[in-house]
MARZA-545386 format. One record per residue: residue number from 1; residue in one letter; chain; x, y, z of N, C-alpha, C in turn. Coordinates in steps of 0.02 Angstrom, whole numbers. Atoms other than C-alpha are relative to their C-alpha. Last residue first. Example, Ala and Ser with C-alpha at 12.3 -4.5 7.8 and 13.67 -1.06 7.14 Angstrom:
BEGIN
SITE resi resn chain   n_c1   n_c2   n_c3  ca_c1  ca_c2  ca_c3   c_c1   c_c2   c_c3
SITE    2    S     A    -42    -59     -3    684    -53    357    -39     55     37
SITE    1    A     A     45    -59      0    615   -225    390     45     60      0
This chain:
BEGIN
SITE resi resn chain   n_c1   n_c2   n_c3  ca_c1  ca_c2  ca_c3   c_c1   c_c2   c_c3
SITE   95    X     A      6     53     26   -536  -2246   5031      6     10    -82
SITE   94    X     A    -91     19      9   -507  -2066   5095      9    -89    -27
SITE   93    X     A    -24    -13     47   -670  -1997   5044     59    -47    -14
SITE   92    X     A     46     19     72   -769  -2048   5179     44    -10    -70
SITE   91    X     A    -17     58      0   -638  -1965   5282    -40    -64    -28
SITE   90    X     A    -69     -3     27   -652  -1814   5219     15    -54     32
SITE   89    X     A     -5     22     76   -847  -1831   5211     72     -5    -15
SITE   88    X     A     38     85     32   -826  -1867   5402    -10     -2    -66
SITE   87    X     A    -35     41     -6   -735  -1693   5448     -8   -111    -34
SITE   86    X     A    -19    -20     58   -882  -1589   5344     77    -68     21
SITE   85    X     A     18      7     77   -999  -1665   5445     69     -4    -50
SITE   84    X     A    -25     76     35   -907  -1652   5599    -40    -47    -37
SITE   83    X     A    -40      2    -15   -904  -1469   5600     24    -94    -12
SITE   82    X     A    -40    -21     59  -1076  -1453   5533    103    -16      4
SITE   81    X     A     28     16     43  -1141  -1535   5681     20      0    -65
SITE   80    X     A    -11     51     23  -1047  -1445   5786     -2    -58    -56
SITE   79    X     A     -8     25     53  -1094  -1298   5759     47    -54    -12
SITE   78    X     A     41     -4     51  -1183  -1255   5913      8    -20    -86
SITE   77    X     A     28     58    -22  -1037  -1333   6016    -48     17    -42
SITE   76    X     A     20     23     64   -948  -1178   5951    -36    -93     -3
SITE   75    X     A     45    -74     44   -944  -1066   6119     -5    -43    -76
SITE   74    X     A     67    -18      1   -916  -1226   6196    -31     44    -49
SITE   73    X     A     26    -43    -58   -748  -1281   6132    -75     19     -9
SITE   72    X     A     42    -52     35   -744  -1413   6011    -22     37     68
SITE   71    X     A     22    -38    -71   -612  -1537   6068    -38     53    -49
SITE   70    X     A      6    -73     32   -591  -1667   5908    -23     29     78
SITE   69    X     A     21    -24    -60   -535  -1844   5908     -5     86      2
SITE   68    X     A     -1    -80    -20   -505  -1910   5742    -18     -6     74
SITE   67    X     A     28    -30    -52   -454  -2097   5737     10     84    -14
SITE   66    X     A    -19    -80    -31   -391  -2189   5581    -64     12     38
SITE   65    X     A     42    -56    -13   -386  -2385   5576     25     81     19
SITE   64    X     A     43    -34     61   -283  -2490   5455    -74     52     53
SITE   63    X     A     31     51     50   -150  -2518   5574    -64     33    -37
SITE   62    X     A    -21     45    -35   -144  -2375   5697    -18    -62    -47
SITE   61    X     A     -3     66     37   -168  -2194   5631     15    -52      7
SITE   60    X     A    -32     45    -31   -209  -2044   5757    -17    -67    -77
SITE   59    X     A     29     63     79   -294  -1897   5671     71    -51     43
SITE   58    X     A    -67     57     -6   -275  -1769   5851    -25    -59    -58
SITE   57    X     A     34     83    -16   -403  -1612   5858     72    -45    -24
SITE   56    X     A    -58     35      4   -433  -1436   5898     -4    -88      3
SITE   55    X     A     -3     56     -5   -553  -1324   5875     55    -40    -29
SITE   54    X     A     24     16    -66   -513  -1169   5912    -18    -58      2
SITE   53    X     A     30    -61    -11   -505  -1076   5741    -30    -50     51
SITE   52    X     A     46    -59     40   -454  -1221   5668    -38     34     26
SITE   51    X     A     16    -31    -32   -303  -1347   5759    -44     52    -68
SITE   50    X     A      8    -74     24   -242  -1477   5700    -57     33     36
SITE   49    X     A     59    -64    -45   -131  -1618   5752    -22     49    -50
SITE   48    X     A      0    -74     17    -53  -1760   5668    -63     47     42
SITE   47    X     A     63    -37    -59    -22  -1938   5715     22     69    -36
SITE   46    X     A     49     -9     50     85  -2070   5604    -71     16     31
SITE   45    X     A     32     44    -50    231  -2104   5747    -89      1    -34
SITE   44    X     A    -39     53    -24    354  -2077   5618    -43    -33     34
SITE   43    X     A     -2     43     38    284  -1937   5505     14    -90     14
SITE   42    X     A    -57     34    -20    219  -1831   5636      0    -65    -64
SITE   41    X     A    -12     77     12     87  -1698   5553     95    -34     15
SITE   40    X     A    -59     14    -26     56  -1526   5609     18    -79      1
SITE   39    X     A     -8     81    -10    -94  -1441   5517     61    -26     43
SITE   38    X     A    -84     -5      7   -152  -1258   5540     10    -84      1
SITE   37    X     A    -22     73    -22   -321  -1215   5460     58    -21     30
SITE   36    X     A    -70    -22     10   -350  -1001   5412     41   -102     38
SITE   35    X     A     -8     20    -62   -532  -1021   5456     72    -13     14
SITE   34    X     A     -6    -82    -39   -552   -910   5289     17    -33     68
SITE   33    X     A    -61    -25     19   -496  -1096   5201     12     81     38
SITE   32    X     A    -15    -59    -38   -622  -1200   5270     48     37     29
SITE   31    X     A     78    -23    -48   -714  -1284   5168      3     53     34
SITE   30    X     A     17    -16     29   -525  -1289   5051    -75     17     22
SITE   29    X     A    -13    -73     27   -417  -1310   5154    -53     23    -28
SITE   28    X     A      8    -54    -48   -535  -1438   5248     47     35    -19
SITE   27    X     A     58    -42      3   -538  -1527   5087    -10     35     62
SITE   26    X     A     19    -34     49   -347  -1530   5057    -73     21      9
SITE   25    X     A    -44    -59     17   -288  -1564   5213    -21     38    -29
SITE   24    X     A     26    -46    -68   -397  -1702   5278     14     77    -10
SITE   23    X     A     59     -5    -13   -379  -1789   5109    -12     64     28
SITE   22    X     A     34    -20     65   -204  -1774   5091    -71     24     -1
SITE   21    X     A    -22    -37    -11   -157  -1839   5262    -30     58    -64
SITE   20    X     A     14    -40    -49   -275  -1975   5257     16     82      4
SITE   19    X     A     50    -34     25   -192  -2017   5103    -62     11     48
SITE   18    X     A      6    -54     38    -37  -2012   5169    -53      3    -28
SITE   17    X     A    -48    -75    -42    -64  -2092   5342    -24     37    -69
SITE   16    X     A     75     -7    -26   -194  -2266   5238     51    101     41
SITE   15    X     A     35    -56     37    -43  -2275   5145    -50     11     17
SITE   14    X     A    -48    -70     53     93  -2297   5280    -54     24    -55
SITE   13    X     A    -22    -51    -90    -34  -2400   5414     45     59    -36
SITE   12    X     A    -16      4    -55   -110  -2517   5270     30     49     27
SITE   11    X     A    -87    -22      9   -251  -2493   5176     37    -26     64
SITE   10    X     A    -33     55     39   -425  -2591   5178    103     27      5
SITE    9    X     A    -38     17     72   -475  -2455   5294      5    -66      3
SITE    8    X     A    -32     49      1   -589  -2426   5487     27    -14    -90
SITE    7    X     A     17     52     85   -665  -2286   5516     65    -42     -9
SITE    6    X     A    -22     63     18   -666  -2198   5696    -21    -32    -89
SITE    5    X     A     45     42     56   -742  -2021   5747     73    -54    -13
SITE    4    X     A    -47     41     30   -715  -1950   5933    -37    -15    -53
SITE    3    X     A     29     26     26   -798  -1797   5998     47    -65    -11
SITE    2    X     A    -10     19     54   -708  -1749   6160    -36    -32    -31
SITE    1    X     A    -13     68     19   -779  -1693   6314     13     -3    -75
């Protein structure tokens, strides 16, 4: 089952995307940069996928709310926790 996280902006739907995009990017390059990160962002329909070392997940943007949704396979269900920690300070941030 999918985690889901939700936060709701002041921005609207184009700059709430890029600096979402930014955010998400830069500090999970940078947490977790040996986890080799892959991103895949749609500019039109303002959704991006990524995928890190198995977990995989969908940043959906719709008016001023962004949606993660994250599959965390079992074998790393134990670090969850940490997993969407580090996802929630990057969106924390993005305001």
């Amino acid at each position: 089952m999918a985690e889901k996280l939700t936060r709701t902006y002041k921005h609207d739907e184009n700059t709430l995307y890029s600096r979402a995009k930014k955010e998400l990017e830069t500090k999970l390059n940078e947490k977790l940069a040996s986890l080799n990160p892959k991103f895949d962002w749609n500019e039109s329909t303002k959704k991006g996928n990524f995928d890190i070392k198995g977990v995989k997940g969908v940043v959906v943007i719709s008016g001023s709310t962004l949606t993660i949704e994250l599959d965390i396979p079992f074998l790393l269900k134990a670090f969850k926790g940490k997993i969407v920690e580090q996802i929630e300070r990057s969106m924390d941030n993005i305001e």
